[in-house]
Every structure is written in structure tokens, then in C-alpha cells.
PLY file of the C-alpha trace (Angstrom):
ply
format ascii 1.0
element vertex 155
property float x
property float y
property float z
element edge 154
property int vertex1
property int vertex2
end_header
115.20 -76.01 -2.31
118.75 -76.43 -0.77
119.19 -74.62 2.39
122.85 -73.27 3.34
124.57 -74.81 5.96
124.36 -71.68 8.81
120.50 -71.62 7.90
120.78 -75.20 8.98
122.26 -74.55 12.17
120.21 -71.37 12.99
117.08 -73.35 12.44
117.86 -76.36 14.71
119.25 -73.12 17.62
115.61 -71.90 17.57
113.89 -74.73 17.65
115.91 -76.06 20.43
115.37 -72.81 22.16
111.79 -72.50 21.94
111.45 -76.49 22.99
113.98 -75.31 26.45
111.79 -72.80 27.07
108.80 -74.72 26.83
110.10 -77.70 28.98
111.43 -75.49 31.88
107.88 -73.47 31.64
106.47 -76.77 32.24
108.72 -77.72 34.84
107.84 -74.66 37.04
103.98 -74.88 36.07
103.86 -78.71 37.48
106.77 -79.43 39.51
106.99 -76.03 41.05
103.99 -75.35 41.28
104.49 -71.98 39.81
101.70 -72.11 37.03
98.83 -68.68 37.18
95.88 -68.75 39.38
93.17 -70.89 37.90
89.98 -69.51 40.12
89.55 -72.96 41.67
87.36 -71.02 44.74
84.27 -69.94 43.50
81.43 -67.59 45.13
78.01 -66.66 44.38
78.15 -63.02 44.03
74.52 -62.98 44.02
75.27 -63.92 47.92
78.06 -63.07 48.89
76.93 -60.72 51.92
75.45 -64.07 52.90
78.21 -65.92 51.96
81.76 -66.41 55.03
83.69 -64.61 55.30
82.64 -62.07 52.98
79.55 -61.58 55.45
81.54 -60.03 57.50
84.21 -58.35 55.94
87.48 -56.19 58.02
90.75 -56.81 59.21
91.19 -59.80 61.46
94.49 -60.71 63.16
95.39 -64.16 62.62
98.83 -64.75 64.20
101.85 -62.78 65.72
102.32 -59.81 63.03
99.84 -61.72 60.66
96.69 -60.57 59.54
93.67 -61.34 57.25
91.83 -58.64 55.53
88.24 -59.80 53.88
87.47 -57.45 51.64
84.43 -57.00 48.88
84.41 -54.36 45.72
81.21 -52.86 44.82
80.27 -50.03 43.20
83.23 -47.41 43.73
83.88 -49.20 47.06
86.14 -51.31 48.82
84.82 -52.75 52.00
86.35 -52.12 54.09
87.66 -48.78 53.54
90.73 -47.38 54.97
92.48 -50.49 56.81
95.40 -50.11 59.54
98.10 -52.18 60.30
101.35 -52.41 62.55
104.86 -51.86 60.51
106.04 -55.15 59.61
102.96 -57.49 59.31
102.44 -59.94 56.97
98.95 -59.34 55.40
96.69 -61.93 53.68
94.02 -60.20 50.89
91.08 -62.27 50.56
88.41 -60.79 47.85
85.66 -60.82 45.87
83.52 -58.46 43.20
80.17 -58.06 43.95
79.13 -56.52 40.28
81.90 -56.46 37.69
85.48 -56.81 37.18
87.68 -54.62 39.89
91.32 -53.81 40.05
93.46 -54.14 43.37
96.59 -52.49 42.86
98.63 -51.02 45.83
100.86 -48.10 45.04
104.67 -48.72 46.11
103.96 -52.12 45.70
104.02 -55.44 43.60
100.46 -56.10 44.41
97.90 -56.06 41.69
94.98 -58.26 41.22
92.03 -58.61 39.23
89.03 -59.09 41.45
85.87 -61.03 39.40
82.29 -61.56 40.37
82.17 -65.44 41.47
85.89 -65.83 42.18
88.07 -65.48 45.12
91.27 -63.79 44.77
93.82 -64.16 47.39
97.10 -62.29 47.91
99.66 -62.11 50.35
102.07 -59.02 51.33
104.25 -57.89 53.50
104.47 -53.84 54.77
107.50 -53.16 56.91
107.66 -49.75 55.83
105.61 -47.19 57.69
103.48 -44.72 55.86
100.33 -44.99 53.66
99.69 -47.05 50.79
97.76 -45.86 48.33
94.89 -48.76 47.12
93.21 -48.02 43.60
91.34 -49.81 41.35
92.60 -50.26 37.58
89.89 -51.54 36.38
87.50 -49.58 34.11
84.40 -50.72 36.72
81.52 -47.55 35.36
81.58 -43.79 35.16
82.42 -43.63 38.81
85.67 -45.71 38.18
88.05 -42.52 39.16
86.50 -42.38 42.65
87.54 -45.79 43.61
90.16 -45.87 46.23
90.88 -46.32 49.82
94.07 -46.37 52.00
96.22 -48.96 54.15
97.91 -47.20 57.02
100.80 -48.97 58.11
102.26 -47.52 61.84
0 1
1 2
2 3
3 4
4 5
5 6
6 7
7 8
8 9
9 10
10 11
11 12
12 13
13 14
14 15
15 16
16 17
17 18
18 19
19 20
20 21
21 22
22 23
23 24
24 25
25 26
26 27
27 28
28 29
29 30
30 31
31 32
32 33
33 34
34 35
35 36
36 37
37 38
38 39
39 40
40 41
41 42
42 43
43 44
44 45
45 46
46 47
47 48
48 49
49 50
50 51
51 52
52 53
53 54
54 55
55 56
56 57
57 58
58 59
59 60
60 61
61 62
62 63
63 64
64 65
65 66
66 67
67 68
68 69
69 70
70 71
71 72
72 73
73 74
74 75
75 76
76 77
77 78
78 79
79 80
80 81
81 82
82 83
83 84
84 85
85 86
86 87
87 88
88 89
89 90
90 91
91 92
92 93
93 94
94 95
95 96
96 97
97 98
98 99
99 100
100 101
101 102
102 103
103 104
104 105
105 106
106 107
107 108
108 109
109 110
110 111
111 112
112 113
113 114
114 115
115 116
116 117
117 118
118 119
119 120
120 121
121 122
122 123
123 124
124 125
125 126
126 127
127 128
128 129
129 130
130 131
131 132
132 133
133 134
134 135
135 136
136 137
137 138
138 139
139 140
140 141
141 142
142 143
143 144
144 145
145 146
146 147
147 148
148 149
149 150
150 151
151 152
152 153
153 154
């Protein structure tokens, strides 16, 4: 079958398109460094109140304006509940599910996370803006799902 000469063109246009994209993909995934999170930390959540730092989870300052919050999901629960920060710290999630698969989204935010039993998910954001930030999980986690959310004051 004899293809016209614009179906020609169009063809080789897409093909060279969809081999761009895939070399510049590739070029932020390796070079970059830009590729997904691929759950390289791993925990036990059989034991991870037994496991640091999740033993002893809450908001630890770690520099000027720079904190670390270790935090588990359970059961309708973040722990800790209800964290408070200055305006204009930089603050490091560190996190883990101690039953099933949790959501961590922040309201007025970019954050959102998926928190699984035996990984470790880490995010970093910053909250200049005073106020209170809604934190929910969006997650179907059990018939107690709607119940699950806390606050981050920031002052």
C-alpha cells in the first residue's frame, strides 16, 4: 500500500516526537536525578514503635528555622497530632504506616504523599504563611477514614 507523501511526513513528526520526549524523560530521570521515589528505605511496620525515629515520634528542631517532624499513621491517627511551627520554617516530613496505605495531603499546599506500611516517605516544605493548615488523609484507610485529620499551626 502506497502511503501519500504528508502521511509520510506526519509519521516520521510523531515518531520523532515521542523518541524527544522519551530521551529528555531519560535525561531528567538519570542525569537530573529527577526520576519518582523508588522506596529505597524500608521499615518493619510490625516494629516500628521499636524502630528510630519512629519510636519516638514529634517535632524536633534541626537547624535555624528548620525542623523535622517524625510522624506515624495508624488507625484514624497521625502521631503526632496537631504540630506547631514558627512562620517561615522549612519543615522535613518523615513517615511511615503502621497498618495500611495512608494519604498525607496538606490543604493550601503542594504536599501530598502516599504513606505505606514498610516504607519511609519523606517530604520537605516550606510555610511562610501564618495560619493553619489543614492535614487530611486521602486515602480510603477503613470506615473511620473521614475522621482522619490533624492540623499544622504555623505562628
Amino acid at each position: 500500500m502506497k502511503m501519500h507523501r504528508s502521511e509520510e511526513i506526519w509519521l516520521i513528526i510523531s515518531f520523532g516526537m515521542i523518541l524527544g520526549f522519551m530521551l529528555l524523560t531519560g535525561y531528567q530521570t538519570f542525569a537530573l536525578g529527577m526520576g519518582p521515589p523508588s522506596h529505597t528505605e524500608t521499615i518493619d511496620p510490625q516494629k516500628v514503635d521499636e524502630t528510630a525515629p519512629f519510636d519516638q515520634p514529634g517535632v524536633f528542631e534541626i537547624g535555624e528555622n528548620e525542623y523535622e517532624v517524625v510522624m506515624t499513621l495508624e488507625v484514624f491517627n497521625f502521631n503526632p497530632g496537631n504540630i506547631e511551627i514558627p512562620a517561615g520554617a522549612t519543615v522535613h516530613f518523615t513517615m511511615t504506616s503502621k497498618d495500611v496505605i495512608h494519604g498525607f495531603q496538606i490543604a493550601g499546599t503542594n504536599v501530598n504523599a502516599m504513606v505505606m506500611p514498610g516504607h519511609i516517605q519523606k517530604i520537605k516544605q516550606k510555610f511562610d504563611e501564618p495560619g493553619e493548615y489543614l492535614v487530611l488523609c486521602n486515602e480510603y484507610c477503613g470506615a473511620g477514614h473521614q475522621y482522619m485529620s490533624t492540623t499544622i499551626t504555623v505562628k
